[in-house]
FIKOL-993201 format. One line per field, with one value per residue: x, y, z of N, C-alpha, C in turn; residue number from 0. Coordinates in steps of 0.05 Angstrom, whole numbers, plus 5000, padded with zeros to 4 digits. Layout:
N
npx <- [X:...]
npy <- [Y:...]
npz <- [Z:...]
capx <- [X:...]
capy <- [Y:...]
capz <- [Z:...]
cpx <- [X:...]
cpy <- [Y:...]
cpz <- [Z:...]
num <- [NUM:...]
! end
This chain:
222
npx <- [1490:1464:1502:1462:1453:1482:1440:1451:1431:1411:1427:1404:1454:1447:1476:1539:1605:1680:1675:1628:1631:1668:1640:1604:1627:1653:1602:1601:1594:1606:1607:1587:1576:1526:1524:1504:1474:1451:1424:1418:1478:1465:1487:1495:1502:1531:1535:1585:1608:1582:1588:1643:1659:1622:1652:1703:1693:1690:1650:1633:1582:1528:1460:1430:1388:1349:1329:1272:1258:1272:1316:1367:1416:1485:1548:1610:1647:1702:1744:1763:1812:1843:1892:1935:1920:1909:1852:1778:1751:1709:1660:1659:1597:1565:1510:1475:1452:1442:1456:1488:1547:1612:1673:1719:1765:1784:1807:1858:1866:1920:1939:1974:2041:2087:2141:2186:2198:2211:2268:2334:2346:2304:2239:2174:2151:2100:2067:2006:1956:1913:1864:1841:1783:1730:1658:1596:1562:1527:1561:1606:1657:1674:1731:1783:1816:1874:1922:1983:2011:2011:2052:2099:2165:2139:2075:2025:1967:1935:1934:1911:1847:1789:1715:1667:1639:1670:1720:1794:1823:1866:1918:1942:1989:2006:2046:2031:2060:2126:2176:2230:2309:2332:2386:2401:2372:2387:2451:2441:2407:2444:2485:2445:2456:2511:2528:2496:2520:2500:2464:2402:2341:2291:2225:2175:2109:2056:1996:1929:1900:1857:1795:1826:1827:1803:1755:1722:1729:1696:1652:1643:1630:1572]
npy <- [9053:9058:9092:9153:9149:9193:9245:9251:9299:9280:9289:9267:9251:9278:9272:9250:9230:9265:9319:9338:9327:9355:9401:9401:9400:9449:9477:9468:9415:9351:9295:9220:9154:9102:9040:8962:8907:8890:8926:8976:9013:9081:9139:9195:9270:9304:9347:9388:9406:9393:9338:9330:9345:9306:9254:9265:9260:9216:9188:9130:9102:9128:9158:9162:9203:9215:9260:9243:9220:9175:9126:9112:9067:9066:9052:9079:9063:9070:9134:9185:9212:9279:9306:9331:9305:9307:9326:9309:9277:9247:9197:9133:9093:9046:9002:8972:8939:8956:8898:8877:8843:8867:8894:8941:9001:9033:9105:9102:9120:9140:9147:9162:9149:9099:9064:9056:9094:9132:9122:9152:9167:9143:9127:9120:9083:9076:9020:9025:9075:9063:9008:8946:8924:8880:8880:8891:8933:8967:8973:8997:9040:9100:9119:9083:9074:9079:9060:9068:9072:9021:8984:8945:8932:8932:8927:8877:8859:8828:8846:8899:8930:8921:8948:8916:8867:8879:8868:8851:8847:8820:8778:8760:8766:8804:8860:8930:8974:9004:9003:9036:9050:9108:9114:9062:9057:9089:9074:9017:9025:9055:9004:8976:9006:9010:8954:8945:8972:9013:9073:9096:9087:9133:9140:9164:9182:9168:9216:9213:9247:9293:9277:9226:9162:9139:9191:9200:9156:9128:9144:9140:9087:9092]
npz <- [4834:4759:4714:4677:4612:4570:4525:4458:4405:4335:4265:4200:4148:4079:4034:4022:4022:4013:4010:4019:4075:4096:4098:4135:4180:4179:4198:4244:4264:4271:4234:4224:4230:4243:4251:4256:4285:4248:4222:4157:4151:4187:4164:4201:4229:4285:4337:4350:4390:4434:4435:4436:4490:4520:4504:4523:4574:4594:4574:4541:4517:4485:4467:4417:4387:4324:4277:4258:4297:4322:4366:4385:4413:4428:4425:4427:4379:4343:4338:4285:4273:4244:4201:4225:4278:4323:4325:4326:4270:4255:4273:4283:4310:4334:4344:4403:4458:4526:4563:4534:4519:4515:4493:4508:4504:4567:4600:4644:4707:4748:4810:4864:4886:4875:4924:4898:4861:4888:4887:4873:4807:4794:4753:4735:4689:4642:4612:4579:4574:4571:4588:4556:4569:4582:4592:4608:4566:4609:4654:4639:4659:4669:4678:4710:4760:4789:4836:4859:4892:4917:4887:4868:4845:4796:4764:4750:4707:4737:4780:4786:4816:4792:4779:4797:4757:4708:4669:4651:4596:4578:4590:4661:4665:4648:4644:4669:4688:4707:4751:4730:4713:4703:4690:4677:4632:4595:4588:4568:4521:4493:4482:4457:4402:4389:4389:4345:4307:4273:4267:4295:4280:4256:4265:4236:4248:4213:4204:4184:4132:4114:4066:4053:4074:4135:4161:4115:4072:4096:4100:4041:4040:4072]
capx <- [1470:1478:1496:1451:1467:1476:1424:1454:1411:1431:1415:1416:1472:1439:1494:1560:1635:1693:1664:1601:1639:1680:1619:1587:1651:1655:1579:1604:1574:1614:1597:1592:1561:1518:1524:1508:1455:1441:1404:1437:1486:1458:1494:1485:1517:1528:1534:1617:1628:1579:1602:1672:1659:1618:1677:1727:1681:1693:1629:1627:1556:1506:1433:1436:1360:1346:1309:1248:1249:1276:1326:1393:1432:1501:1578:1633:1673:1722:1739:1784:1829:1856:1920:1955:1915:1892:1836:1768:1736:1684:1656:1637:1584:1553:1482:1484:1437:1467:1458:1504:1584:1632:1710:1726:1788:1780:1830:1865:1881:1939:1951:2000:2077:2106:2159:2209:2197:2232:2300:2351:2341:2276:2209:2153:2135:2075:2054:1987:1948:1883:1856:1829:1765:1711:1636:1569:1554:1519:1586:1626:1672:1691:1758:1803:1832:1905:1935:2019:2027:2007:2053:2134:2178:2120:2045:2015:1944:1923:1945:1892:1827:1780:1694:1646:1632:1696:1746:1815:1827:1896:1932:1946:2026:2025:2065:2013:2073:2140:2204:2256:2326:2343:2415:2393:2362:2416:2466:2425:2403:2474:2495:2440:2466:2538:2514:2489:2534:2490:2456:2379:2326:2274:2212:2151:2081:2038:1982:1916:1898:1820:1797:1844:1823:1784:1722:1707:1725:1679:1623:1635:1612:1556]
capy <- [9064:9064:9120:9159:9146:9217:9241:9272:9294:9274:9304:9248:9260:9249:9277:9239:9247:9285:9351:9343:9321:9388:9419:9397:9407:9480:9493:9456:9391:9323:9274:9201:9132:9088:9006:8946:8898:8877:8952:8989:9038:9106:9175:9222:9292:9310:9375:9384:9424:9373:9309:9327:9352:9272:9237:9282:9260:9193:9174:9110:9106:9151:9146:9186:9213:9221:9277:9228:9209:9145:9128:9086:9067:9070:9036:9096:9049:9086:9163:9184:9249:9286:9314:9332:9275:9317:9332:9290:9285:9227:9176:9102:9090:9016:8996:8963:8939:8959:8880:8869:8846:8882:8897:8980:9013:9056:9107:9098:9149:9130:9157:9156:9142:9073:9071:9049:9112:9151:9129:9171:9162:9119:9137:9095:9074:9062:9009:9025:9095:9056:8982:8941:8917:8863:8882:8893:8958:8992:8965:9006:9049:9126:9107:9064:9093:9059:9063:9058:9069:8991:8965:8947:8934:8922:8927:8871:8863:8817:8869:8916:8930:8935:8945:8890:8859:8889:8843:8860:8835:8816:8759:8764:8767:8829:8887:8963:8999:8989:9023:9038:9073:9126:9107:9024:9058:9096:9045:9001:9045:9056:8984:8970:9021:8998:8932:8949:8991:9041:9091:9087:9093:9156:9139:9185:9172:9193:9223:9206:9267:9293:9264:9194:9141:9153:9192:9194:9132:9109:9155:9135:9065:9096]
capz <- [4816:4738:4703:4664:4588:4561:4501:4432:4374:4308:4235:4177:4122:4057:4020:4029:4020:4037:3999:4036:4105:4108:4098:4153:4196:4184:4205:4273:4264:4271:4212:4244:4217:4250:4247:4278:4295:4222:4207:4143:4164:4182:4166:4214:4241:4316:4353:4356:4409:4450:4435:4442:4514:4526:4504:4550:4603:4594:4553:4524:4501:4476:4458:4392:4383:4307:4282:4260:4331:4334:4391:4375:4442:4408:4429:4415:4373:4331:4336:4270:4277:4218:4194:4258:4296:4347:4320:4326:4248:4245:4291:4270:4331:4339:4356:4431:4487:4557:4574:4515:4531:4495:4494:4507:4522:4582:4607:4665:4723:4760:4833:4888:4878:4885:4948:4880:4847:4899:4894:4857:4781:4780:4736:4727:4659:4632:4580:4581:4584:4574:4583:4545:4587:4581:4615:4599:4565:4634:4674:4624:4680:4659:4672:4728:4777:4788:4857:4841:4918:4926:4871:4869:4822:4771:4762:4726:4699:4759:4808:4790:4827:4784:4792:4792:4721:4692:4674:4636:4567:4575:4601:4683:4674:4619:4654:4654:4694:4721:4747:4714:4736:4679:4677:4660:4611:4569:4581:4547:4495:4481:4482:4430:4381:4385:4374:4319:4285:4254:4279:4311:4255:4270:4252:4236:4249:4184:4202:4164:4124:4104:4036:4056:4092:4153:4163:4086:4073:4114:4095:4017:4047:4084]
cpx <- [1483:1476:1481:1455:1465:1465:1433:1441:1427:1410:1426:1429:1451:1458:1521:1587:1650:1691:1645:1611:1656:1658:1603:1605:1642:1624:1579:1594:1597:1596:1602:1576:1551:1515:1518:1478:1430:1421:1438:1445:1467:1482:1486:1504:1518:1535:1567:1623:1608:1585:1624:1669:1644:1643:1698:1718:1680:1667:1634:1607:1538:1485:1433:1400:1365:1331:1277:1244:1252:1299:1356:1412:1464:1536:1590:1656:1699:1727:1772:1796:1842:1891:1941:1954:1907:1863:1804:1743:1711:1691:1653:1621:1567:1532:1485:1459:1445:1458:1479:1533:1591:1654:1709:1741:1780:1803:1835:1873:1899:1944:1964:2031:2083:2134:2187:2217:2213:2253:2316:2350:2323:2256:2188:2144:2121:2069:2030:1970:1917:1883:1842:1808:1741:1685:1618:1570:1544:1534:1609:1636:1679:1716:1755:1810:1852:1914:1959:2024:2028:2029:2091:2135:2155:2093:2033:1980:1926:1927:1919:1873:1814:1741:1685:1638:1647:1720:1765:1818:1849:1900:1941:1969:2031:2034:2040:2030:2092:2164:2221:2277:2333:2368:2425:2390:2378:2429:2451:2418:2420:2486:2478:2443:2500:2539:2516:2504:2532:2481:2419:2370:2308:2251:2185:2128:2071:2012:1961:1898:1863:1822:1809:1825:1807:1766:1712:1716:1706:1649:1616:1617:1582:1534]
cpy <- [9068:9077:9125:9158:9180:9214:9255:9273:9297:9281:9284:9258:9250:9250:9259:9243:9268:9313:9355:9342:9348:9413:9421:9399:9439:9480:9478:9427:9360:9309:9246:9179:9121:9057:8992:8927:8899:8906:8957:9013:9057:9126:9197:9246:9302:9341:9371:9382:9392:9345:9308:9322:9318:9258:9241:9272:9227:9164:9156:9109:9128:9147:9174:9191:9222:9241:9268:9220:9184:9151:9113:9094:9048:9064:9070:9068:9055:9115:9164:9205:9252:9290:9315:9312:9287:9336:9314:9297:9263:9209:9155:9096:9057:9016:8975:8962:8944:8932:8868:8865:8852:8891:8930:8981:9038:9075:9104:9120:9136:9153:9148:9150:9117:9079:9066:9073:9133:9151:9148:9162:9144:9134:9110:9098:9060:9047:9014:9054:9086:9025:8975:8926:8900:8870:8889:8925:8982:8989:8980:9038:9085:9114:9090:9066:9068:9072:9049:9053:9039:8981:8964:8949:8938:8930:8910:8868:8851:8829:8887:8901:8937:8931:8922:8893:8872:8867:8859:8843:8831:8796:8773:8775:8800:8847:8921:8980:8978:9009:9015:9065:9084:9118:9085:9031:9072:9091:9032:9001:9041:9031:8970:8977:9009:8976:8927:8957:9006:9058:9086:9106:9116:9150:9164:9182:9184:9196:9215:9242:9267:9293:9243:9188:9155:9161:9187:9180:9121:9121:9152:9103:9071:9111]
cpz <- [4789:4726:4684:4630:4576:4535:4480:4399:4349:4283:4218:4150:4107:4029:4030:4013:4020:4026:4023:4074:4116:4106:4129:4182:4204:4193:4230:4287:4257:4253:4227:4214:4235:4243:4271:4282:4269:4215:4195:4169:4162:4187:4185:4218:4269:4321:4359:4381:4443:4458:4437:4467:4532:4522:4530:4569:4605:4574:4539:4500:4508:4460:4438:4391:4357:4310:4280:4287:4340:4352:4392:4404:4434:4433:4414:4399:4358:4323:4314:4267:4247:4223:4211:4279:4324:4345:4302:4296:4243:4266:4284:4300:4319:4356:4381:4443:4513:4567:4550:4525:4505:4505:4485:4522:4540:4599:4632:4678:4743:4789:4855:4874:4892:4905:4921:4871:4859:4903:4876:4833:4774:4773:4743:4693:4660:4608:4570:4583:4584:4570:4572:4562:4570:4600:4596:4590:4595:4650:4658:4641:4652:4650:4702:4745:4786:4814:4852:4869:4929:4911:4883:4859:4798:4770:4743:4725:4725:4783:4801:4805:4813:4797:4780:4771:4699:4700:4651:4610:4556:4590:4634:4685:4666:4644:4646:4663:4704:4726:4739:4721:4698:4676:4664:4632:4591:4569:4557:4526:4480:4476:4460:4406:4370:4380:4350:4293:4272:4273:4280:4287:4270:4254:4256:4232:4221:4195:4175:4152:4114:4081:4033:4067:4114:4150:4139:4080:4083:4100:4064:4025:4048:4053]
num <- [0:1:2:3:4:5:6:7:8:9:10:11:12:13:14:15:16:17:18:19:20:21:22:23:24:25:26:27:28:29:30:31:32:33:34:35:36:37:38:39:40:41:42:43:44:45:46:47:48:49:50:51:52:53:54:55:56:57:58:59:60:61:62:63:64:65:66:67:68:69:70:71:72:73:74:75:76:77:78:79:80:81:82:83:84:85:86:87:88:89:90:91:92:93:94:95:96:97:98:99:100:101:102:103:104:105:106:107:108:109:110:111:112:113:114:115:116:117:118:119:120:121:122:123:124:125:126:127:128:129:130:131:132:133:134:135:136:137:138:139:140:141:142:143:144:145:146:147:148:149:150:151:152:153:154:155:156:157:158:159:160:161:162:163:164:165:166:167:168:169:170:171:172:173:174:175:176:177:178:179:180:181:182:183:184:185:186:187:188:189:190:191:192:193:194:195:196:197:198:199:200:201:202:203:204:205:206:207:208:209:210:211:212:213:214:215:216:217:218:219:220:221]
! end
């Protein structure tokens, strides 16, 4: 049976940029855009504390209800976090039919322990905390669920199980998990540093800050 598409009502920006987008923050309201399917963008605002709590839940799509009362059945395609990055400031949402194919990363839940994982200094590493997936909008899976207790040395993309009309969007061979003995691994470490002769660069993510790039950027478009 396919799941119900959850319903969130939306308030049209008619003011725009990042004055107007922290505005609409503080009174608890997610700023978003709407595209797709050859209509101009629409501006809208969402309910925070609700549409956070859809996402968490694995929500893909969502049938945004305007306040005029039209109906837009909407792709999650890009969520843009501020300063710290853990924190969700504007949506870009895409117009969609659920008979539509489309490419969405879904996360993955990984359970059981590989029989590898229990020797003395082995982990499992993950390349992967979410796939990139191929299926029809109403075949679009919460998440995955990953069984490690089936896998060995490895887990590659053609090892998964996944549901009917979900396909992976990766090559069969790629690697999503694998063990590894902690002591391979700082050897190694260490043997590429000495190598080298310098010392191992530290790099630092930059965060995209409010008033940059991201949500208002987007919403000066809009």
């Amino acid at each position: 049976m396919a799941k119900e598409t959850p319903i969130v009502v939306a308030r049209r920006r008619e003011r725009l940029g990042s004055r107007y987008a922290q505005r609409v923050r503080r009174e608890g309201r997610l700023p978003a855009v709407i595209y797709g399917h050859g209509a101009s963008p629409t501006p809208v605002s969402l309910d925070q504390k609700e549409t956070l709590q859809l996402l968490h839940q694995g929500n893909h799509v969502l049938n945004v209800r305007i306040e005029d009362g039209a109906v837009e059945t909407c792709l999650v395609k890009e969520l843009q976090f501020g300063y710290l990055g853990d924190n969700v400031i504007h949506l870009d949402l895409t117009r969609v039919d659920l008979d539509e194919v489309v490419e969405v990363s879904v996360h993955m839940r990984f359970v059981g322990t590989p029989e590898g994982a229990k020797k003395p200094g082995a982990i499992v590493h993950y390349e992967f905390t979410e796939l990139p997936v191929t299926c029809k909008v109403r075949d679009i899976p919460e998440d995955l669920r990953v069984d490690l207790a089936k896998m060995g040395d490895s887990l590659c993309a053609r090892d998964l199980e996944l549901p009917a009309g979900v396909s992976v969007a990766l090559t069969p061979e790629h690697v999503i998990a694998r063990i590894e003995l902690i002591q391979e691994m700082a050897e190694g470490e260490a043997a590429a540093v000495e190598g080298t002769g310098t010392q191992p660069e530290v790099i630092t993510e930059r965060k995209v800050e409010e008033g940059e790039a991201g949500g208002d950027k987007k919403e000066k478009k809009g």
